[in-house]
SERO-4910 file (N, C-alpha, C, O; in steps of 0.05 Angstrom, whole numbers):
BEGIN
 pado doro    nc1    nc2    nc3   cac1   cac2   cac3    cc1    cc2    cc3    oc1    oc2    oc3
  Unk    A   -212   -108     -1   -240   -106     -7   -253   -133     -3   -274   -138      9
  Unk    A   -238   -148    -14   -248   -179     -9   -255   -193     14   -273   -210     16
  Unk    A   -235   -182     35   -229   -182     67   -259   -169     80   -277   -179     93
  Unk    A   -254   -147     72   -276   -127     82   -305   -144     79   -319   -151     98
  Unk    A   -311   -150     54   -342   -166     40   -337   -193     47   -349   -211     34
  Unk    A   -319   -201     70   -325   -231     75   -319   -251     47   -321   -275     52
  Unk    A   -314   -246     23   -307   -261      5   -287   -276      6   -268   -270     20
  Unk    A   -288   -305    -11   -252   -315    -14   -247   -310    -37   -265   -307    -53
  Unk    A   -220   -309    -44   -213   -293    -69   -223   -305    -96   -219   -289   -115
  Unk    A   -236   -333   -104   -237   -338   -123   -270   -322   -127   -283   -324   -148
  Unk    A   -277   -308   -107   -303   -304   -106   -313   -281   -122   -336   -275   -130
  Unk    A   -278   -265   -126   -280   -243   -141   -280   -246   -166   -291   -227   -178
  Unk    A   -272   -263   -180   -278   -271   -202   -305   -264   -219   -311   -249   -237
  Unk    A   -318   -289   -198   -343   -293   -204   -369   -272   -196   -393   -276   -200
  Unk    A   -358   -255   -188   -382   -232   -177   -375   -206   -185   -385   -184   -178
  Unk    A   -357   -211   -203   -360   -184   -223   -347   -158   -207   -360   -138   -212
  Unk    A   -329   -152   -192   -325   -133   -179   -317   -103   -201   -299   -104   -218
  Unk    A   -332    -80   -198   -321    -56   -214   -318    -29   -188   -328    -24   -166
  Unk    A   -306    -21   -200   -296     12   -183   -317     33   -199   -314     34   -223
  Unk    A   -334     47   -188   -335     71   -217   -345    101   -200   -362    105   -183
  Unk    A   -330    117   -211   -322    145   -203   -342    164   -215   -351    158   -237
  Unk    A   -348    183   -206   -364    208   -220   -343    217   -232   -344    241   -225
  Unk    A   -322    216   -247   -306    232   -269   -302    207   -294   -302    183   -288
  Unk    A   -299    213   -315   -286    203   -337   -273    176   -333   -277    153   -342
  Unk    A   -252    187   -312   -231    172   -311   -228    152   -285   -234    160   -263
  Unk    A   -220    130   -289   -225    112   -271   -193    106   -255   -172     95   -263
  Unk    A   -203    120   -226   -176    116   -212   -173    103   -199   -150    105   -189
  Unk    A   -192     78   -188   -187     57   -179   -189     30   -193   -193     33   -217
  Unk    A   -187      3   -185   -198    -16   -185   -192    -38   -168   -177    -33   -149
  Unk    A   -201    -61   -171   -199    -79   -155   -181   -108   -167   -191   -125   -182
  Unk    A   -160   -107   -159   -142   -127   -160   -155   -158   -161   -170   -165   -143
  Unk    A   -150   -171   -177   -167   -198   -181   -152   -207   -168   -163   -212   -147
  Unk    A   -118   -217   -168   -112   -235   -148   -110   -235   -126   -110   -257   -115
  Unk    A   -107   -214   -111   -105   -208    -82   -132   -198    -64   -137   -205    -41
  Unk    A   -151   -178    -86   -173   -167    -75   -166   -142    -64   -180   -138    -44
  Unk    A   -154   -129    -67   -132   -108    -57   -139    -84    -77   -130    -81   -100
  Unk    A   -160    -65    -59   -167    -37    -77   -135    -27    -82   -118    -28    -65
  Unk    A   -131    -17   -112   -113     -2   -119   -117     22   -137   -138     27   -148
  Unk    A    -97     34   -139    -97     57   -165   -102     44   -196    -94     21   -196
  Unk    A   -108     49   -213   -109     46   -234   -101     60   -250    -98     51   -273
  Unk    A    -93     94   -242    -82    112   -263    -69    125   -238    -72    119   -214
  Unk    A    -56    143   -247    -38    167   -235    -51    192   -220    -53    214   -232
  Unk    A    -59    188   -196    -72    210   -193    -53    242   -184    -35    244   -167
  Unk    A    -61    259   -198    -52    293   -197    -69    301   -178    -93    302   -184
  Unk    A    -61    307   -152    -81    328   -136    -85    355   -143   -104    367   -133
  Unk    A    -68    366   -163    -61    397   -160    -74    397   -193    -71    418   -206
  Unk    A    -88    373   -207   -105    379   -229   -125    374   -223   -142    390   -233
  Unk    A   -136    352   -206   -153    354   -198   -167    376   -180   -188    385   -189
  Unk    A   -160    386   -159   -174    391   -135   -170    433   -137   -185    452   -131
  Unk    A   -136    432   -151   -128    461   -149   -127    474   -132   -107    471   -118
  Unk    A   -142    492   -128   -143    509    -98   -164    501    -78   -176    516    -62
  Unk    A   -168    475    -82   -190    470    -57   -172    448    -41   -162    426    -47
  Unk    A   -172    470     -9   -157    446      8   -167    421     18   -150    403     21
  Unk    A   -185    416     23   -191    382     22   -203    372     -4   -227    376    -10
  Unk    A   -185    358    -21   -184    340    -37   -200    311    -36   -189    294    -23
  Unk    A   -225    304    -48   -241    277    -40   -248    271    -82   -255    284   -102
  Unk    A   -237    236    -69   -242    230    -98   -269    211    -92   -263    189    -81
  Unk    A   -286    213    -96   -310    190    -81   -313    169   -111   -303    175   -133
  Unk    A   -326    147   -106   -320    121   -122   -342    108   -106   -353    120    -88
  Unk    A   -347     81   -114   -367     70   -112   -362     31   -120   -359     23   -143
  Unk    A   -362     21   -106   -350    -14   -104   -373    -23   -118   -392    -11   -109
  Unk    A   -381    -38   -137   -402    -46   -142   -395    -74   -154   -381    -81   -173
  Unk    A   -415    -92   -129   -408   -123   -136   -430   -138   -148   -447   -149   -133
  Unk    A   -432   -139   -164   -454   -157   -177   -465   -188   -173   -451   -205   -185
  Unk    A   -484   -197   -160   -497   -218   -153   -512   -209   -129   -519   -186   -122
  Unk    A   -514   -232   -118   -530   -232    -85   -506   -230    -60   -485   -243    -61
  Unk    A   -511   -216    -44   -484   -216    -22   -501   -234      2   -490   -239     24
***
């Protein structure tokens, strides 16, 4: 992510990086030392999604300051 937004890593620190999902539960986030979107919980496709064959978890990067 860091790569992607042209940032250097101490940059993430300072600009507040959050993940946030339309469900409850938060299945990503953003790795402070690397900058490296990851999982944050365990995701279940077959509790989530059930009988729907394409599965989409949508999320939202939100960096706080001026880019």
């Amino acid at each position: 992510v860091a790569k992607d937004l042209g940032l250097q890593l101490p940059a993430i620190h300072d600009r507040g990086f959050r993940v946030v999902s339309e469900s409850r539960t938060q299945y990503f986030a953003v790795n402070g030392k690397t900058g490296h979107l990851v999982t944050a919980e365990r995701i279940d496709r077959e509790q989530l999604c059930r009988l729907v064959e394409k599965c989409v978890l949508r999320c939202e990067l939100i960096v706080e300051g001026e880019m």
